[in-house]
C-alpha positions in Angstrom: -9.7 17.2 -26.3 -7.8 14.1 -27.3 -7.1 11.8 -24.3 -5.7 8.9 -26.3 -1.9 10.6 -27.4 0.5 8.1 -26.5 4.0 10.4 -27.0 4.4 14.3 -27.0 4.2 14.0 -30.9 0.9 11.8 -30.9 0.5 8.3 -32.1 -0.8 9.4 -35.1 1.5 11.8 -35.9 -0.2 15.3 -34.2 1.3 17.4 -31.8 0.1 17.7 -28.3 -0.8 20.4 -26.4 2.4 19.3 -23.9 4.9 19.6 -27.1 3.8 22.9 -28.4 4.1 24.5 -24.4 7.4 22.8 -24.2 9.1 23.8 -27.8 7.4 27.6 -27.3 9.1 28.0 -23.5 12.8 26.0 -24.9 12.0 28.6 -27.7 11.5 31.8 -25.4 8.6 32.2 -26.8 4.9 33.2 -24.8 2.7 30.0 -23.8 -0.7 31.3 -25.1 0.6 32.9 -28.3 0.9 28.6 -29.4 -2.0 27.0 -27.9 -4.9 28.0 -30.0 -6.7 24.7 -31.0 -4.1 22.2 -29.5 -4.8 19.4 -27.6 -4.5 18.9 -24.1 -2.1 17.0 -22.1 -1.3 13.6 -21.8 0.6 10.9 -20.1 2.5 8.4 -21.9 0.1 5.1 -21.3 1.7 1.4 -21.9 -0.1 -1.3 -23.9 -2.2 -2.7 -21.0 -3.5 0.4 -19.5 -6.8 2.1 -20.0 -6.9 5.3 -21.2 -6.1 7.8 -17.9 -8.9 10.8 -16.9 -7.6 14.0 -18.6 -4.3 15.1 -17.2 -5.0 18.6 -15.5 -4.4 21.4 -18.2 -4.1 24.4 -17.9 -6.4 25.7 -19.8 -8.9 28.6 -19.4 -9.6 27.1 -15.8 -9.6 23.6 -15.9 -9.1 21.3 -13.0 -5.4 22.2 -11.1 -3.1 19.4 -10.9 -4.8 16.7 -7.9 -3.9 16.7 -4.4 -2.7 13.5 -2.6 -1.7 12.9 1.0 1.4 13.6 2.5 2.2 10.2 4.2 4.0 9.7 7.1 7.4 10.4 5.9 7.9 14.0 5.2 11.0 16.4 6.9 10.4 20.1 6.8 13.7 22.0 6.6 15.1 19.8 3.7 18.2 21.2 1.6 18.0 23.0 -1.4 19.1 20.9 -4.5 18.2 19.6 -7.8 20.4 16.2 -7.2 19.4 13.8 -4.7 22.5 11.1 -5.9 26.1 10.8 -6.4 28.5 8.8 -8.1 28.0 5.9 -5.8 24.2 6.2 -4.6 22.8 2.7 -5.8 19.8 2.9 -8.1 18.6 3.0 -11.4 19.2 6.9 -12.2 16.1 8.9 -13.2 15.6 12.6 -14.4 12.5 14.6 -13.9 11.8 17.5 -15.6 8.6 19.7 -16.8 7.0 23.1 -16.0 4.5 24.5 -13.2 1.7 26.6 -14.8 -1.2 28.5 -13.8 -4.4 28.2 -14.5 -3.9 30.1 -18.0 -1.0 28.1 -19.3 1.1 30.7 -18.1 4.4 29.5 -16.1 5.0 29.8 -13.0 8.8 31.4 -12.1 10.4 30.8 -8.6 7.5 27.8 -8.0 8.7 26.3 -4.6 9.1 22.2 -5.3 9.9 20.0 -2.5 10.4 16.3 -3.3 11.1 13.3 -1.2 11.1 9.9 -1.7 12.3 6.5 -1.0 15.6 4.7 -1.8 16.3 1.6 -4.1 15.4 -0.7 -1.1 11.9 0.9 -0.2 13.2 2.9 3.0 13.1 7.1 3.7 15.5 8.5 5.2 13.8 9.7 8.3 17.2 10.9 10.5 18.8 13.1 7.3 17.6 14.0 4.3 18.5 11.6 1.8 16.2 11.7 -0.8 15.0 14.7 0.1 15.4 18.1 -1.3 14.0 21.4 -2.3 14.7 23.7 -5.6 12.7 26.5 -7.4 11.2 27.0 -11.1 13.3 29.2 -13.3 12.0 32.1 -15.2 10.0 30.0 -18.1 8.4 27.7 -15.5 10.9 24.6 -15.4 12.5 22.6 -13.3 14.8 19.9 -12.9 15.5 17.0 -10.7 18.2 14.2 -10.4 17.4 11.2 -8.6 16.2 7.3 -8.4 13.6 5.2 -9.4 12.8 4.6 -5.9 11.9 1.2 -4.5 8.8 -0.6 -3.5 7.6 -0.9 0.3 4.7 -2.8 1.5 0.9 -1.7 0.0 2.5 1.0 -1.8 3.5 1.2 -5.5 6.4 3.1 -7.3 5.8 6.8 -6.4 7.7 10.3 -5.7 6.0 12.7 -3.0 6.2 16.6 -4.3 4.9 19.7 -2.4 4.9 22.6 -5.2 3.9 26.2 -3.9 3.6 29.3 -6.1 5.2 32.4 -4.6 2.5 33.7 -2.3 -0.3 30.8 -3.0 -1.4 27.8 -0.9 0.9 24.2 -1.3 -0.1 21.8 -3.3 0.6 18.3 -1.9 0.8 15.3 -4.2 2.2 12.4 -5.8 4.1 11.2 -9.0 3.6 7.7 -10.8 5.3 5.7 -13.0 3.2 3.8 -16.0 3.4 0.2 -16.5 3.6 -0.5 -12.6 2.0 -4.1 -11.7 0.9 -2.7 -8.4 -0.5 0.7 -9.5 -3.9 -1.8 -10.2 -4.0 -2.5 -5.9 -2.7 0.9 -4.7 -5.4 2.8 -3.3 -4.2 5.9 -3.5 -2.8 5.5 -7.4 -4.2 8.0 -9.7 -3.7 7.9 -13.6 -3.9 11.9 -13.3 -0.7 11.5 -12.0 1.5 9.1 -14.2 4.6 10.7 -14.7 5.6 10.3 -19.0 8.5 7.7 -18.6 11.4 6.5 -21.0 14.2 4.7 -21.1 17.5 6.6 -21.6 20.3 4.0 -22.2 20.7 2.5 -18.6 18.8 5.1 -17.0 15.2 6.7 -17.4 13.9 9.9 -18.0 10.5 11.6 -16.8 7.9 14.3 -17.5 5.1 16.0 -15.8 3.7 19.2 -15.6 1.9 20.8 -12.4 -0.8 22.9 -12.9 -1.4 25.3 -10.0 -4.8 26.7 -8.9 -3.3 30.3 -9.5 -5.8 32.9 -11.4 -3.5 34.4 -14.2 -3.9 37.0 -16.7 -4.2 34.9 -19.8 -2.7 38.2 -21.9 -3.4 39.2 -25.3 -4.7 36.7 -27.9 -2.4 36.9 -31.1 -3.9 38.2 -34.0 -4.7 35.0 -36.6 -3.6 34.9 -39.6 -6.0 34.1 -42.5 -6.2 30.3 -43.5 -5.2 28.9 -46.4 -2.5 29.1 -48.6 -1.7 32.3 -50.3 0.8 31.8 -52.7 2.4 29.4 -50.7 3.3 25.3 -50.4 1.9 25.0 -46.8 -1.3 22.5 -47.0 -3.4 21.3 -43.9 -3.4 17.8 -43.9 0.2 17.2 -45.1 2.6 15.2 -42.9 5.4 17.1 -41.8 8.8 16.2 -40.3 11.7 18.2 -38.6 13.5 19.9 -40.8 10.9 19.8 -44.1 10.3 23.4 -45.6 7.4 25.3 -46.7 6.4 28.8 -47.9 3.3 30.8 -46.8 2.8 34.6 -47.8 5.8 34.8 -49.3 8.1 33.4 -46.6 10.0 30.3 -46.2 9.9 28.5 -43.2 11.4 25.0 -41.6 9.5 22.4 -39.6 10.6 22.0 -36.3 8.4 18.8 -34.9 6.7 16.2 -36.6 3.1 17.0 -37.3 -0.2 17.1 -39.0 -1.1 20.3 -40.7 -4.1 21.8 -39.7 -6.0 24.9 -39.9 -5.1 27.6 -37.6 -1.3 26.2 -37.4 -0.4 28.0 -40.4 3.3 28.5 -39.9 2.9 32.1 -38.7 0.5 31.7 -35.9 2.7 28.0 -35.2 6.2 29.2 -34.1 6.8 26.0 -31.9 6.3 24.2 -35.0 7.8 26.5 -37.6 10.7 28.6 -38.0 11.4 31.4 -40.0 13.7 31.0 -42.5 
């Protein structure tokens, strides 16, 4: 499992296990049918940082996503939303979005996720519930939320506080961190498990992560591969490809959807996060 990717499309090139799950679900498509041989998951890490512990996958049991304590600042009972600002809540505007998955890379629908956090200035609303809200996965797994990059407070560094509950299942209390962060080196409680993949979006920023949930799933039917190599086709392993490029294999065209690597077992029909049918 590669642990040094440093974007969804890998710094050299290769597709990570997060961009195949994430093109399959935008795509309708099944999670396992696309995740034979491909990497695991991994956080967006800056120049300065070592190399994080694997990000939990979900992948034939591995590790659920870490707990982390709840701190002294959560409201039960907080509204149900997938904004936490308006026009004229101060605040470098950020959007988080991923999946919730079980243990076989399966998503999650109607995950409970409850978020709270501080504002721009370091403080939580502890009389209302700004800052706070609660919203639900849809039926691939996803969700979606609107906030802040919230502020610093004394001994603590950048974070978001998340409670995510599969329908019936135990909660899952943790944390969410943002890379590059002086003070995530004298936080106690930081953990690189849970950096957050962070961008910048013109004047405001954009996020990723993906829970993984200790829920025992039914990892379904494995698709039937089809034979390597390349029968009467222009398909190679080891060729470069980039959105948009086109290939044959057995007789069919296809189109490249995200930049890659070629590699055995990723043949475009056993691929279709990578390859579309012409």
């Amino acid at each position: 499992m590669d642990r040094n990717i440093e974007s969804e499309t890998g710094g050299a090139g290769h597709v990570t296990r997060k961009a195949v799950l994430r093109a399959a679900l935008a795509a309708g498509l099944t999670a396992p049918a696309v995740l034979m041989g491909v990497p695991a998951l991994a956080r967006t890490l800056t120049g300065s940082e070592v190399p994080p512990a694997l990000t939990p996958t979900c992948d034939d049991g591995d590790d659920p996503t870490p707990p982390q304590m709840e701190g002294p600042y959560f409201k039960p009972n907080s509204p149900r939303r997938t904004s936490l600002v308006d026009a004229s809540t101060p605040g470098t505007r950020l959007t988080v979005s991923g999946y919730v998955f079980g243990l076989a890379c399966r998503p999650v629908a109607g995950a409970l996720l409850d978020f709270w956090q501080a504002d721009v200035n370091g403080a939580y609303d502890n009389t209302g519930f700004r800052f706070r809200g609660h919203q639900f996965t849809d039926a691939s797994g996803a969700f979606r939320l609107s906030t802040i990059v919230p502020g610093l407070y004394p001994g603590r560094t950048r974070h978001i506080h998340v409670k995510v509950q599969a329908p019936g299942r135990p909660v899952l209390t943790t944390q969410l961190y943002f890379p590059g962060e002086p003070r995530n080196n004298t936080d106690s409680l930081f953990d690189p498990r849970l950096l957050m993949t962070v961008r910048d979006a013109g004047g405001a920023k954009e996020a990723a992560f993906d829970f993984v949930l200790n829920v025992p799933q039914d990892p379904g039917p494995s698709p039937t591969p089809t034979p390597t190599g390349t029968p009467g086709g222009t398909w190679a392993a080891g060729t470069t490809y980039r959105p948009g490029d086109s290939v044959t294999y057995g007789g069919r065209g296809y189109a490249c959807l995200q930049a890659h690597t070629a590699q055995a077992g990723w043949e475009p029909p056993n691929a279709p996060a990578l390859w579309r049918l012409l």
